[in-house]
Backbone as a ProteinNet text record, in pm:
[ID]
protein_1_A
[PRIMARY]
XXXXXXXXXXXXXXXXXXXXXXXXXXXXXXXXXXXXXXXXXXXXXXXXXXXXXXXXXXXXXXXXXXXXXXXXXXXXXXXXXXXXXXXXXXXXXXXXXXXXXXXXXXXXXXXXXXXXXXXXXXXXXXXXXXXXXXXXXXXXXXXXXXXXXXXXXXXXXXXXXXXXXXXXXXXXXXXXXXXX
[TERTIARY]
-107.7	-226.3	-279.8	-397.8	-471.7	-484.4	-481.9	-520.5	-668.8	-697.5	-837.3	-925.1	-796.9	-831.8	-936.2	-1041.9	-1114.6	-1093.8	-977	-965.5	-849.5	-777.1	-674.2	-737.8	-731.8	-800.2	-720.4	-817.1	-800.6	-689.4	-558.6	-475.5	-391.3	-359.9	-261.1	-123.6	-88.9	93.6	178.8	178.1	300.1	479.5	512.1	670.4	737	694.3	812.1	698.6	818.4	819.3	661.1	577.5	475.6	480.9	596.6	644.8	728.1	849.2	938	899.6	840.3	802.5	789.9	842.7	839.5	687.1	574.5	473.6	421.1	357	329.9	233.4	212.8	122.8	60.9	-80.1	-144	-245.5	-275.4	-417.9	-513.5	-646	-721.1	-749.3	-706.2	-724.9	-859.1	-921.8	-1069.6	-991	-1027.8	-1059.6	-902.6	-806.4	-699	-667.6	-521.9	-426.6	-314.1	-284.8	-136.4	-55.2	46.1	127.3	237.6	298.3	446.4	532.4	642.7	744.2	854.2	996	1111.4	1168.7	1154.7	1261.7	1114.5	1160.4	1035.9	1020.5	1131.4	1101.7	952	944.6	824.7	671.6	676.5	557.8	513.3	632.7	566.3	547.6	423.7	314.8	343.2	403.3	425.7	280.7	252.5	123.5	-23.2	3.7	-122.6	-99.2	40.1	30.6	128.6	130.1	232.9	386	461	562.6	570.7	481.2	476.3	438.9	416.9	328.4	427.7	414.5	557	541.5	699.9	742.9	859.5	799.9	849.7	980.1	1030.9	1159.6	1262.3	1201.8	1277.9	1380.8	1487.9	1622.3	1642.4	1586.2	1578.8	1685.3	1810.1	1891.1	1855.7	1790.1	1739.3	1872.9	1832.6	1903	1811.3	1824.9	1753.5	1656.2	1616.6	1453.3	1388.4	1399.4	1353.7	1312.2	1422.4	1401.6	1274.1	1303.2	1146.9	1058.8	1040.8	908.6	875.9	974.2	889.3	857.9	885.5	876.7	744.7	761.5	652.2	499.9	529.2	432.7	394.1	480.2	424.4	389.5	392.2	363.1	156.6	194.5	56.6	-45.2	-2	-76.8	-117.8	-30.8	-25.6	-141.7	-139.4	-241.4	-332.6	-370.4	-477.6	-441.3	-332.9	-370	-419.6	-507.6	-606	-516.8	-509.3	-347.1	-357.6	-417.7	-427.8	-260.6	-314.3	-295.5	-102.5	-135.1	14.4	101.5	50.8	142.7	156.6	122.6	168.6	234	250.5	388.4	501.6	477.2	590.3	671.8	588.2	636.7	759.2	673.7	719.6	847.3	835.3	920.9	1070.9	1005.4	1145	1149.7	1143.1	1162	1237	1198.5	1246.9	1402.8	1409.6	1554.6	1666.1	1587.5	1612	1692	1642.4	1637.7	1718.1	1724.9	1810	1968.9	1965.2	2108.3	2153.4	2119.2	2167.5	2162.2	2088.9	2106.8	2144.1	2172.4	2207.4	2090	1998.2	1912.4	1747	1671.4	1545.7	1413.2	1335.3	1236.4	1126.2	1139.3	992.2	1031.6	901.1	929.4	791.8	858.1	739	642.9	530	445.7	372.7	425.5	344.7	259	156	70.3	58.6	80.7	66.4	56.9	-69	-71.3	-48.9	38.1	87.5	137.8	229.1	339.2	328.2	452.7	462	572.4	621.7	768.4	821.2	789.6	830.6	839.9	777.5	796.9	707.9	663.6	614.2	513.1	367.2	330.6	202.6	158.8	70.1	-112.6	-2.8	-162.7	-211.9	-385.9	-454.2	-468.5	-499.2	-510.3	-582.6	-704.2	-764.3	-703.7	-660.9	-580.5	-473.5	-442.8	-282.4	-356.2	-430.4	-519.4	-574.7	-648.3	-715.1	-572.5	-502.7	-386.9	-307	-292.1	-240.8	-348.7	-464.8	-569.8	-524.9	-537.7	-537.4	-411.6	-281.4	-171.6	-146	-266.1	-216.2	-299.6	-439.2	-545.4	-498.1	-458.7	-358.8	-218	-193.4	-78.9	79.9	71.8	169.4	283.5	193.4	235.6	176.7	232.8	136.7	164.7	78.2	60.8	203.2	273.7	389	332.2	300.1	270.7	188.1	142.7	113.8	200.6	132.1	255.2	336.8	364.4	507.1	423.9	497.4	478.4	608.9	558.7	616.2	638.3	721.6	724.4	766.6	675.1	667.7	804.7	918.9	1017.4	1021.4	911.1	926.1	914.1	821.7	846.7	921.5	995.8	1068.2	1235.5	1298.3	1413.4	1565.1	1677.3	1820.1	1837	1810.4	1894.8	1878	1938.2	1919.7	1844	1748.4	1655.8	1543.2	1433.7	1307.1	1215	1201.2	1086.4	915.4	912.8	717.4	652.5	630.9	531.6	377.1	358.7	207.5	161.5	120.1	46.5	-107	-100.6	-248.4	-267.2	-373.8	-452.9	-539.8	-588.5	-732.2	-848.2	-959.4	-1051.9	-1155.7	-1218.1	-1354.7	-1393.6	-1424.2	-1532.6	-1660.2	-1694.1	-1841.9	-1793.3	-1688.7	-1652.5	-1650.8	-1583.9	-1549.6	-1657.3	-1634.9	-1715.9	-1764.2	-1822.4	-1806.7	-1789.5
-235.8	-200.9	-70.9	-86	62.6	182.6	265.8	392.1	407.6	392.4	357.3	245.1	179.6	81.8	63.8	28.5	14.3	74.3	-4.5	-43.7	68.2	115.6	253.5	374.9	422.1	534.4	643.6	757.5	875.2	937.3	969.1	1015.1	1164.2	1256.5	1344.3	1301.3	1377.8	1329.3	1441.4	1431	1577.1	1510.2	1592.6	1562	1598.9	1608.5	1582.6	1500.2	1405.3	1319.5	1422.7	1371.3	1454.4	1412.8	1341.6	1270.6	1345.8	1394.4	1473.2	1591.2	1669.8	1802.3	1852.2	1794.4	1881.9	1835.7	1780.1	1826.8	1701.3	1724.3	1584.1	1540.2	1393.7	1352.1	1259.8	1264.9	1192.5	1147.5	984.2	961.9	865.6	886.7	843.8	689.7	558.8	437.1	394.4	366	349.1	441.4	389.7	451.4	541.5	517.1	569.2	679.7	763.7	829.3	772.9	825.6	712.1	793.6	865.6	951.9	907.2	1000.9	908.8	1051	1044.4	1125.3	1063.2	1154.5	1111.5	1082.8	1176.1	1215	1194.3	1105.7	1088.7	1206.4	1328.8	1426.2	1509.9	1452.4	1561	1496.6	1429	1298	1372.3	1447.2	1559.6	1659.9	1696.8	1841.1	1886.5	2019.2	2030.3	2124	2183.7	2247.1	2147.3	2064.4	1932.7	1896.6	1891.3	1811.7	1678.2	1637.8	1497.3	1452.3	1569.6	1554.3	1522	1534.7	1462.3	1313.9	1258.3	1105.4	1014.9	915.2	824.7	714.2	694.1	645.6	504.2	390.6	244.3	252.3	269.8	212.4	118	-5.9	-106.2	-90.1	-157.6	-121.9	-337.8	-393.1	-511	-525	-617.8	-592	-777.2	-736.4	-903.7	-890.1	-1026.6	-1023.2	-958.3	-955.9	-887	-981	-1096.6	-1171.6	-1112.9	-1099.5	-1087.4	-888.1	-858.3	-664.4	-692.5	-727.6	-699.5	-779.3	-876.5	-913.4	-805.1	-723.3	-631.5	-529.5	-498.4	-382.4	-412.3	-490.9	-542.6	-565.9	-616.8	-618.1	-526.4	-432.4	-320.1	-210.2	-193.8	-142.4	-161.4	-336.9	-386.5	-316.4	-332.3	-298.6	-158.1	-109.3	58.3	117	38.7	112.1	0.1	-78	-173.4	-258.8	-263.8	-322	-471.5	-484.1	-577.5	-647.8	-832.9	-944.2	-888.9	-808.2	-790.9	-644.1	-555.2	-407.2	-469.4	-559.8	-615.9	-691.7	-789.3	-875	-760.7	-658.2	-533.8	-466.7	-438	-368.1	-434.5	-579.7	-693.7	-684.4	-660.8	-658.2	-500.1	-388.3	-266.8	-270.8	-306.5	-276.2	-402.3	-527.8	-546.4	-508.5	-435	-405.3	-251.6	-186.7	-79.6	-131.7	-214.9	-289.4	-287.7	-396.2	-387.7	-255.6	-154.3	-42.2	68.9	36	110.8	32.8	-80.2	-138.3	-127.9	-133.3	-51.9	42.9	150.4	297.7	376	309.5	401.1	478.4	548.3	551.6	594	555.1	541	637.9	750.2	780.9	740.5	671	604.2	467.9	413.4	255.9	259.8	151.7	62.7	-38.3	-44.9	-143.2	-175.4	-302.1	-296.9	-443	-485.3	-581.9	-626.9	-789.4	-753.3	-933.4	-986.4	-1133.2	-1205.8	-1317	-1350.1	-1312.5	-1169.1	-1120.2	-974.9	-989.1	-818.6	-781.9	-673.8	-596.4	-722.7	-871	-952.2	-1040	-1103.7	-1176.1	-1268.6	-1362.5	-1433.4	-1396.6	-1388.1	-1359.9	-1487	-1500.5	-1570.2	-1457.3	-1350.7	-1248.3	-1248.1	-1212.2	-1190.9	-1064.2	-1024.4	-868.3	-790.3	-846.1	-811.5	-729.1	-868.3	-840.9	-747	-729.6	-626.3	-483.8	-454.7	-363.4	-291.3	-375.4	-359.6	-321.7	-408.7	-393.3	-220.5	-199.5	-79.8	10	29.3	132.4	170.5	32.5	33.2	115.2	95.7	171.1	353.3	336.4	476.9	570.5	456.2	588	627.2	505.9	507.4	559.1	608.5	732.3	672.1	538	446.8	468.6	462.7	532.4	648.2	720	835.7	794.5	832.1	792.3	918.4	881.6	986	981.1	846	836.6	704.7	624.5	530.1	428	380	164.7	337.1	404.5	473.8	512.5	509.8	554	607.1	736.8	771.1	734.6	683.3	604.6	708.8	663.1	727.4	744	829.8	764.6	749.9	769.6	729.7	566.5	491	379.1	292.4	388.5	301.6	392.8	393.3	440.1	344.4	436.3	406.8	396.9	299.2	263.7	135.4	119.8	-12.9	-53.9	45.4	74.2	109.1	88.5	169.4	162.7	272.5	301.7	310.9	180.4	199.7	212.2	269.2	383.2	335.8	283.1	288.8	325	480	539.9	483.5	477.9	445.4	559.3	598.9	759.1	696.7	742.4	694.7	792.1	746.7	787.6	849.8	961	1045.6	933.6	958.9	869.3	823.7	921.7	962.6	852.8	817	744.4	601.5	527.8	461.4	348.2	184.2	93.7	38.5	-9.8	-74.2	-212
-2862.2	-2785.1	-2841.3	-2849.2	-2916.9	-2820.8	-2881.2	-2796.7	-2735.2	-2782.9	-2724	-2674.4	-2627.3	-2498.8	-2398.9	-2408.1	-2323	-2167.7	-2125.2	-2026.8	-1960.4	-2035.5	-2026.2	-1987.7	-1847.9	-1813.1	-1889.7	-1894.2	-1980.8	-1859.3	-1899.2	-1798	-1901.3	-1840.3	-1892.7	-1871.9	-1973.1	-2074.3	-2037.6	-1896.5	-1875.1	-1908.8	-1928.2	-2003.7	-1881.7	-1751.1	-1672.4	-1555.7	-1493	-1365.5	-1290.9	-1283.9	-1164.2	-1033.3	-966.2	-852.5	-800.1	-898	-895.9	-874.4	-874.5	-831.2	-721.2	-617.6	-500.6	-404.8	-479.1	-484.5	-373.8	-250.1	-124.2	-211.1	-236.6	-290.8	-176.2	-166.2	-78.4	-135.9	-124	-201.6	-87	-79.5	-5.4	-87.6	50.1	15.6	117.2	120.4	203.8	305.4	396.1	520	588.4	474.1	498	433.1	502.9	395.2	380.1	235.1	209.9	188.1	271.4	202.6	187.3	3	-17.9	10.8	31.4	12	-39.5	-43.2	-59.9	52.4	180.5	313.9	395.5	504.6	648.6	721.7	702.4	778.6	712.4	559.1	518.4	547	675.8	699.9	806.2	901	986.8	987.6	1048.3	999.5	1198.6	1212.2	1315.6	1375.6	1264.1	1295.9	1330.5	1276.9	1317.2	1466.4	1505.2	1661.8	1644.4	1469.8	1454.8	1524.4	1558.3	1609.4	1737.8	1819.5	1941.2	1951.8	1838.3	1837.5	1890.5	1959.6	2017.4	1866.3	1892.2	1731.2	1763.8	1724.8	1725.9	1564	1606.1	1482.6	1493.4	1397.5	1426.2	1306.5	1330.3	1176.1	1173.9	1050.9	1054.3	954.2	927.7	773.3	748.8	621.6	571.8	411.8	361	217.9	102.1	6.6	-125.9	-148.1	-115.3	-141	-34.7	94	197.2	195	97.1	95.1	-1.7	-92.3	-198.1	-119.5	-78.5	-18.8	111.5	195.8	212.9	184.4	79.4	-8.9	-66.9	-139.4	-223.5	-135.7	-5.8	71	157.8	210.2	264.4	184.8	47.6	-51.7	-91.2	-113.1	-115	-38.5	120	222.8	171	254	237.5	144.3	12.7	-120	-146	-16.5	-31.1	-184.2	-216.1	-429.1	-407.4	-497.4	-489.8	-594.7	-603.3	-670.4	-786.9	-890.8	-1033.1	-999.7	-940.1	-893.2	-843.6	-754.1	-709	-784	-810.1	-1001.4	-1072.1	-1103	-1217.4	-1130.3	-995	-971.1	-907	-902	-898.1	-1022.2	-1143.9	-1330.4	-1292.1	-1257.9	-1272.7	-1216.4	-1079.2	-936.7	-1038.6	-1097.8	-1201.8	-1294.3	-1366.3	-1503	-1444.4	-1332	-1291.1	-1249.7	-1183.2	-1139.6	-1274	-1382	-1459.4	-1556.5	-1530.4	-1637.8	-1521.9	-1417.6	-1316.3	-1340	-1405.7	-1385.4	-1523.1	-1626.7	-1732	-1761.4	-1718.3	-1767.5	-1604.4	-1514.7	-1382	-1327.6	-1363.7	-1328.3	-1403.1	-1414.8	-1438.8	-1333.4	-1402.3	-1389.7	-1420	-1537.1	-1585.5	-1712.6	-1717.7	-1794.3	-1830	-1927.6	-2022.4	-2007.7	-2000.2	-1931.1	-2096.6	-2214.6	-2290.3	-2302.2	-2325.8	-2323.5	-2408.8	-2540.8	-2611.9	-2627.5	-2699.1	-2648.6	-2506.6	-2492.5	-2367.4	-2300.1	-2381.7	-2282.4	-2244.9	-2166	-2116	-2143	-2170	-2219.9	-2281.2	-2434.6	-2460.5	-2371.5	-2255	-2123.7	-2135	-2137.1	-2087	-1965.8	-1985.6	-1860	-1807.9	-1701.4	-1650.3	-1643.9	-1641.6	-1635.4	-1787.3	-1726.5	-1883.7	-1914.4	-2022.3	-2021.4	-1941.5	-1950.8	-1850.8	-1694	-1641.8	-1501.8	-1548.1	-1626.6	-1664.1	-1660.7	-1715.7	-1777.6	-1590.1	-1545.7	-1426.6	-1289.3	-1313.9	-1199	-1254.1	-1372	-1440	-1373.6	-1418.9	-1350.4	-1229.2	-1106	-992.5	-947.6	-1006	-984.9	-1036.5	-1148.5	-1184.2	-1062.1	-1033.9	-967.8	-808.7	-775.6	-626.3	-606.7	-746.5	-742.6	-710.3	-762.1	-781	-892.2	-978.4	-1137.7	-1198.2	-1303.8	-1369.7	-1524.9	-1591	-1698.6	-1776.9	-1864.9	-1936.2	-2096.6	-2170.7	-2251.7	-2336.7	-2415.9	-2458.6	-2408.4	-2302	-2222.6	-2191.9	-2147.9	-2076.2	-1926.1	-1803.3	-1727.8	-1597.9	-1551.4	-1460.3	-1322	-1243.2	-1131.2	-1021.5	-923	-808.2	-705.9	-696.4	-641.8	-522.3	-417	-273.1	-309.9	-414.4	-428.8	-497.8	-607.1	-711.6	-654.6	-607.1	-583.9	-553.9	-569.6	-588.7	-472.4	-378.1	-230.2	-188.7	-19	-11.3	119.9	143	287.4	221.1	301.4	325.2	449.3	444.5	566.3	543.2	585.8	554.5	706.7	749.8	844.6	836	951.9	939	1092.8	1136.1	1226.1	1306.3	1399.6	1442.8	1543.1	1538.5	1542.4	1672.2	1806	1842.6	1776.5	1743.8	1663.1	1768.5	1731.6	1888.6	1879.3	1988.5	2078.7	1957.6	1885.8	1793.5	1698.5	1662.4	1542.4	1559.2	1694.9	1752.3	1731.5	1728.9	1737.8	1885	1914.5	2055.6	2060.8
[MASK]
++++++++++++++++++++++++++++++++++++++++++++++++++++++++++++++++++++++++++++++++++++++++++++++++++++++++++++++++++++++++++++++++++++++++++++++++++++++++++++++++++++++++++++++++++++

């Protein structure tokens, strides 16, 4: 794939994890915020008023098809990814599995495109959709770009465990905002 890809947004090449830094990343999905962390305690802002919100926690234990489909799907939700945006982090979210079970653990992977396939795979997507679903993940702060096909993975979403907590808040909106 060329460097000057059409379709490859212009991204910076920092040499360390930009996930990893300590740093809350929040990105505006329409009408939402999506915030990722590592730990749910950094989700509350005690100065906003959040710690008083009443809080539903269900603890469901499914098998490993049933964990990635909701992973994979409350993921979807969460960052709105439109099927191009979601088939490329179905690829990632395995190839991350993948590269977590032979090297123990993994910060970032290879996303390369190249004819039919992906990382040598066989794929059903066209470049196009690879290209477009890649965008969609880097600009929604899914992935960060590390280098040429290299990218840095977000670890509130790509991580070493066997739980997750996806959180979704409902706010009442003023009155001024409100539909009737």
């Amino acid at each position: 794939m060329s460097a000057d890809n059409q379709f490859r947004p212009p991204a910076p090449h920092p040499t360390n994890n930009p996930f990893a830094s300590g740093e809350k990343k929040e990105v505006q999905v329409q009408q939402k915020t999506v915030k990722t962390r590592t730990t749910p305690r950094e989700l509350m802002d005690p100065n906003a008023g959040e710690v008083g919100a009443g809080v539903i926690h269900v603890i469901e234990g499914v098998d490993e098809e049933h964990f990635v489909e909701a992973l994979t799907g409350g993921i979807r939700a969460a960052f709105d990814l439109g099927d191009a945006g979601y088939e490329v982090f179905k690829v990632a979210l395995v190839e991350y599995q993948q590269a977590k079970i032979s090297d123990g653990s993994c910060d970032s992977l290879t996303l390369f495109y190249s004819g039919d396939q992906l990382n040598g795979k066989k794929t059903e997507m066209n470049e196009t959709q690879f290209q477009g679903g890649l965008k969609e993940l880097l600009s929604k702060g899914v992935l960060s770009q590390k280098a040429p096909d290299q990218y840095w993975l977000n670890p509130a979403l790509f991580f070493n465990g066997s739980g997750v907590i996806l959180i979704k808040e409902y706010r009442l909106l003023p009155s001024s905002l409100r539909t009737v």
